[in-house]
C-alpha positions as CSV (number, residue, x, y, z in Angstrom):
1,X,-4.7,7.8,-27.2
2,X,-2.9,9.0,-23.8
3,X,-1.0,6.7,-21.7
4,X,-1.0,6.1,-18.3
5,X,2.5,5.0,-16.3
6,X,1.8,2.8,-13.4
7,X,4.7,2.2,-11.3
8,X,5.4,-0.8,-9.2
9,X,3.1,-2.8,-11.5
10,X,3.4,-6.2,-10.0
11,X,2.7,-5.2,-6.3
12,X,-0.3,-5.7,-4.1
13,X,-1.9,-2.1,-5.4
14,X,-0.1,-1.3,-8.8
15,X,-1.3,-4.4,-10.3
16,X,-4.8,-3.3,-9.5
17,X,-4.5,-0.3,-11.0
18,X,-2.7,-1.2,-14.3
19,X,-5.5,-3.9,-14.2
20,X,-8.3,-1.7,-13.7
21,X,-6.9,1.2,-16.6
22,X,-6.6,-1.9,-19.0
23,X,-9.7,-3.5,-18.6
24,X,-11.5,0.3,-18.8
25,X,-9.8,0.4,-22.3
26,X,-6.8,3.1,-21.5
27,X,-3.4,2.5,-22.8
28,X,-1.3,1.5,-20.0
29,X,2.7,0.8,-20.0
30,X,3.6,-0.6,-16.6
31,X,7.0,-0.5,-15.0
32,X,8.6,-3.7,-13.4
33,X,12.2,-4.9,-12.5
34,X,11.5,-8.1,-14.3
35,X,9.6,-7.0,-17.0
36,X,9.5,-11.3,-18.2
37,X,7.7,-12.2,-15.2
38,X,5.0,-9.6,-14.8
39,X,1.6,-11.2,-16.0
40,X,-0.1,-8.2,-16.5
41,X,-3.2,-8.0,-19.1
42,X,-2.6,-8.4,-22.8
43,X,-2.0,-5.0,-24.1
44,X,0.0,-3.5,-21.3
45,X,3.4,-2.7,-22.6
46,X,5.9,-3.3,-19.7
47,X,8.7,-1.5,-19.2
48,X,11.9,-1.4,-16.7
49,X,11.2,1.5,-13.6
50,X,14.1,3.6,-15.6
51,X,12.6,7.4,-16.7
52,X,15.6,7.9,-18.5
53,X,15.0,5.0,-21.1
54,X,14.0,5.8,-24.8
55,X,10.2,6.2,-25.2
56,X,9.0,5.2,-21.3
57,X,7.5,8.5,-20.3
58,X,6.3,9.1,-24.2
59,X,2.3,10.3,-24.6
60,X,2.0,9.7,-21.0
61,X,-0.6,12.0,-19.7
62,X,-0.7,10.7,-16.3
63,X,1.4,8.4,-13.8
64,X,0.7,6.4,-10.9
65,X,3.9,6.5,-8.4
66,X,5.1,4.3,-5.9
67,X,8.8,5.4,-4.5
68,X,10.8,2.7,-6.2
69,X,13.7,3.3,-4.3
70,X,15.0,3.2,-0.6
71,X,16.1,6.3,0.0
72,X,15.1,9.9,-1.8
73,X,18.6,10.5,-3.4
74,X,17.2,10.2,-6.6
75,X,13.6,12.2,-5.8
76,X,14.9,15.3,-7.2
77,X,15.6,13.8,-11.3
78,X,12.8,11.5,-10.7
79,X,10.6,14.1,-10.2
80,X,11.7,16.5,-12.8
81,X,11.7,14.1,-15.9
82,X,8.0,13.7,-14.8
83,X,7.6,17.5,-14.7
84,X,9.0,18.0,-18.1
85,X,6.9,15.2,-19.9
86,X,3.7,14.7,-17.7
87,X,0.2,16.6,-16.4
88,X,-0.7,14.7,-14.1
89,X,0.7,12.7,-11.0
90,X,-1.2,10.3,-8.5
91,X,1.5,9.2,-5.3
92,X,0.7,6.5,-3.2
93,X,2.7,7.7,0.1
94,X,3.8,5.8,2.8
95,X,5.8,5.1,6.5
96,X,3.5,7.3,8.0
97,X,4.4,10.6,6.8
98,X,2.6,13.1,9.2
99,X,1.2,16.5,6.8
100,X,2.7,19.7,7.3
101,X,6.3,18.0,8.7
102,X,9.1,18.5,6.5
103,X,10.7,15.9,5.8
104,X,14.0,16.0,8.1
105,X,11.4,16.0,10.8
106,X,9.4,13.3,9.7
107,X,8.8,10.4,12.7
108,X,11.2,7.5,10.8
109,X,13.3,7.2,7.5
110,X,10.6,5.4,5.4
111,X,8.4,8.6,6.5
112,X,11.2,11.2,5.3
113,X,11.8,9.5,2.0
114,X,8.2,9.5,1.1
115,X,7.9,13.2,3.0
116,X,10.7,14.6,0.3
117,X,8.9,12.9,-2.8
118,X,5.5,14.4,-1.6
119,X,7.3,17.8,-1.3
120,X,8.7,17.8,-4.5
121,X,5.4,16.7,-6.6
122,X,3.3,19.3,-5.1
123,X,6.4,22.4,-5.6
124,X,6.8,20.8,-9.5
125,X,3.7,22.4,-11.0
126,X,2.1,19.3,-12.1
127,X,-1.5,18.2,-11.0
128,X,-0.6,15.7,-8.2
129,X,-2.6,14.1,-5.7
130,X,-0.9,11.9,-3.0
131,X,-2.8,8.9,-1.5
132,X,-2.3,8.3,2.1
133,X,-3.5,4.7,2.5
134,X,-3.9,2.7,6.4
135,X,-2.1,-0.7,6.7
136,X,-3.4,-3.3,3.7
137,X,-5.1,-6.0,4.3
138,X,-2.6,-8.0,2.4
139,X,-0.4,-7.9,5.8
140,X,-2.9,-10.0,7.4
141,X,-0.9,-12.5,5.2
142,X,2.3,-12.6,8.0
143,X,-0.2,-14.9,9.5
144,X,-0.7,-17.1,7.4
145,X,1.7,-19.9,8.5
146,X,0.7,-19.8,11.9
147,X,-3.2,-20.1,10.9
148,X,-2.6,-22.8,8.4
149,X,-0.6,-24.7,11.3
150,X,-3.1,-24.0,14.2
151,X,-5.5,-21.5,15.9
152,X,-3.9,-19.2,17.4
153,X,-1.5,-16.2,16.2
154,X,0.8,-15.4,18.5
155,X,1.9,-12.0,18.5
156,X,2.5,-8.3,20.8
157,X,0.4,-5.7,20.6
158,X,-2.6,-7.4,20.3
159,X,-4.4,-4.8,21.0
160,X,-3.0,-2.0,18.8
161,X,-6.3,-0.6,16.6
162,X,-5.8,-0.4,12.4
163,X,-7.9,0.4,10.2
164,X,-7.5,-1.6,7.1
165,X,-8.4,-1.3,3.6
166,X,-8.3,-3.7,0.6
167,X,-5.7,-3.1,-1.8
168,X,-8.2,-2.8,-4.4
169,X,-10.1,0.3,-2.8
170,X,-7.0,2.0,-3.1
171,X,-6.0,1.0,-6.8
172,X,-9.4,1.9,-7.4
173,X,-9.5,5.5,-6.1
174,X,-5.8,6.1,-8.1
175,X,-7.7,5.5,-11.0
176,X,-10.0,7.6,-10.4
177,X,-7.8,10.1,-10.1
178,X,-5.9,9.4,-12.8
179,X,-8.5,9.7,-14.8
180,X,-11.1,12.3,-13.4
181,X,-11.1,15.5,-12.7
182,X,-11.2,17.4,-9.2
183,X,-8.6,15.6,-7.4
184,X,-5.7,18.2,-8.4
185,X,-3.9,19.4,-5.0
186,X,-5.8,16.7,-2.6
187,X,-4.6,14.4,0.0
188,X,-6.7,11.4,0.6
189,X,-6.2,9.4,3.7
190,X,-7.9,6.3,2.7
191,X,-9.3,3.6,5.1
192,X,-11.3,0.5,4.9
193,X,-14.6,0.6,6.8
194,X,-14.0,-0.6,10.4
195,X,-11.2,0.2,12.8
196,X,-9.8,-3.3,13.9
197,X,-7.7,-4.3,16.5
198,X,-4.9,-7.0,15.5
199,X,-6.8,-9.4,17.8
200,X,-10.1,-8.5,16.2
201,X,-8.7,-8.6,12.8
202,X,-7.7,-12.5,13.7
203,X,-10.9,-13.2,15.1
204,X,-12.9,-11.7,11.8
205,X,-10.4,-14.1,9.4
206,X,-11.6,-16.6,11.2
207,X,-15.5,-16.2,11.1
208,X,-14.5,-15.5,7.1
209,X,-12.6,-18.9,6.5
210,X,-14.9,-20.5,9.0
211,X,-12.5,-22.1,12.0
212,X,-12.2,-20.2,15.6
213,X,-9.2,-18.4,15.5
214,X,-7.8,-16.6,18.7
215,X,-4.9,-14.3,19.4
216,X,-1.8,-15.4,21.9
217,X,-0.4,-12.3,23.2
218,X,3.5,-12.7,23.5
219,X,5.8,-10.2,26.3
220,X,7.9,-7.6,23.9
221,X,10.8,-9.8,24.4
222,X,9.3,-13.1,23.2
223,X,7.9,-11.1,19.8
224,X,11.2,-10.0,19.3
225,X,12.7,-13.5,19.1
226,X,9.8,-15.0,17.3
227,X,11.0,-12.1,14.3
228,X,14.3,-12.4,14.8
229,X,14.1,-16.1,14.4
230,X,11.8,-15.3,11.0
231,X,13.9,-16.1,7.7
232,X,11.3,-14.0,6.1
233,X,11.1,-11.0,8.4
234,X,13.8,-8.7,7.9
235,X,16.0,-8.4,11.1
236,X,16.7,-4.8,10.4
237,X,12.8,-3.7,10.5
238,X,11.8,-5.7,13.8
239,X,12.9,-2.8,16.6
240,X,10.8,-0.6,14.2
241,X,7.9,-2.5,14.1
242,X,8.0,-3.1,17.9
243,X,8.5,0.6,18.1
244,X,5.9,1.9,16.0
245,X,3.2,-0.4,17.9
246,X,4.5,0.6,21.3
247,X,3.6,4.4,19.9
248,X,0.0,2.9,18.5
249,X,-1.0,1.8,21.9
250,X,-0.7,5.3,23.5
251,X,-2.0,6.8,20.7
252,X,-5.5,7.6,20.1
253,X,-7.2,4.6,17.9
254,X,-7.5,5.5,14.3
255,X,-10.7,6.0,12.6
256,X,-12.5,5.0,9.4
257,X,-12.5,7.5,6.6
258,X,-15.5,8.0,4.3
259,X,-12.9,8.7,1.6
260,X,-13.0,5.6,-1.0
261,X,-17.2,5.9,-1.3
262,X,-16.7,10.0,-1.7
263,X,-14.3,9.4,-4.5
264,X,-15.7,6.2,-6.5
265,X,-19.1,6.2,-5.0
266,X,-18.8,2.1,-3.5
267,X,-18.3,1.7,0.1
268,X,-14.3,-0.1,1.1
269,X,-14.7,-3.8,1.4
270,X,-14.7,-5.1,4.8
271,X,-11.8,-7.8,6.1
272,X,-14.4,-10.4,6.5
273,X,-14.4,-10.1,3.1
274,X,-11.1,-10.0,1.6
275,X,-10.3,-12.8,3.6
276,X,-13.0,-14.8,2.2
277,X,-11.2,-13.7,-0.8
278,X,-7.9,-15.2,-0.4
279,X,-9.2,-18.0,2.1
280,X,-6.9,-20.6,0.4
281,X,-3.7,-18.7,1.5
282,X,-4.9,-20.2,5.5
283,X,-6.1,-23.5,4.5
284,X,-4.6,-25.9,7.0
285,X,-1.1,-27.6,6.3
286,X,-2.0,-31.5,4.9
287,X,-1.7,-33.9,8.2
């Protein structure tokens, strides 16, 4: 039986798709840095994200890839131990990485590491196809303290337009691809179904959960402080974010792809309801 790698097996997406393989009956060895801790199906071998180890890229026939570093030093041996054992390659990409930019003139870091991976996938020879997914729903979750304290979200950029998509819509086209045929050489830029603005998006969590919720919108300068003052927001990334927003707004608003019901033949779930979905991550704090 051929097995199918799927990196970064405890996050929001590869989880999905380790989960989906497994329950479809493929053999699936899934890589995590704390292989103890992963609570994966029974059946899925886990293994540390190290391609070098003894026997972790053995009768694999195809991998699912998230970048499991932060930088691309190590793109170039990563990629090749895949060329030498695998046929087939599905990459999740991220940071915005604009097609046809190489990478050294992709718009930020994230963007050039991902940029470099991409390049070196499709120049390898094996059948790759990169997904090219909007923002996941799953970061509706930064919220989450500020719903389950109140009604409001405060925030900037209220009015910056996304499009997003439930992490499971992504997982499942990768399998897909993983698994089917006529996705060799194809970029898929992969939206939910409804282009959202951040106010919006609060608005539609709160029809979902069933409590009025509104947005506040904050100056630049007092979003800055509310991340800066964020244990859980790393200060490094909050000029970037700010940044990348500031861009959005004078950008034309993105629109929804009919990608995800091409490729698996059900349309993207809506925000309504994923949120519906994980309603118990806004319950209200206990008086």
């Amino acid at each position: 039986m051929s097995t199918y790698l799927v990196f970064g097996a405890t996050g929001n997406v590869g989880r999905r798709v380790a989960e989906r393989l497994s329950w479809s009956g493929a053999a699936v060895r899934a890589t995590s840095r704390r292989p103890e801790s992963a609570r994966l199906p029974e059946g899925v071998e886990v293994v540390a994200p190290d391609l070098t180890a003894p026997g972790v890229l053995e009768d694999v026939e195809a991998v699912f890839l998230m970048w499991p570093f932060h930088s691309a030093e190590q793109a170039g041996p990563f990629v090749e131990a895949i060329k030498r054992n695998v046929r087939r390659v599905v990459f999740m990409t991220g940071g915005g990485v604009r097609p046809g930019l190489p990478p050294e003139e992709q718009p930020n870091p994230v963007a050039r590491w991902h940029a470099t991976v991409e390049h070196l996938i499709e120049q390898s020879g094996v059948e790759w196809t990169v997904l090219s997914p909007s923002t996941f729903m799953t970061n509706t979750l930064w919220w989450s303290d500020q719903i389950r304290a109140g009604d409001t979200v405060r925030g900037a950029y209220g009015s910056v337009t996304m499009t997003p998509i439930h992490e499971d819509d992504i997982a499942a086209v990768a399998v897909a691809a993983l698994t089917g045929s006529g996705h060799g050489g194809r970029r898929y830029d992969l939206t939910g179904p409804e282009a959202l603005t951040q106010a919006e998006q609060v608005r539609v969590i709160g029809e979902a959960i069933g409590r009025p919720l509104r947005w506040v919108e904050l100056s630049l300068a007092e979003e800055r402080e509310r991340l800066l003052a964020d244990p859980s927001f790393p200060d490094s990334f909050v000029d970037e974010l700010l940044a990348g927003y500031a861009k959005m707004t004078s950008a034309p608003p993105p629109a929804p792809t009919s990608t995800v019901e091409d490729v698996t033949g059900t349309p993207p779930a809506t925000l309504a309801a994923w949120a519906a979905e994980h309603a118990g991550a806004f319950e209200r704090f206990p008086a």
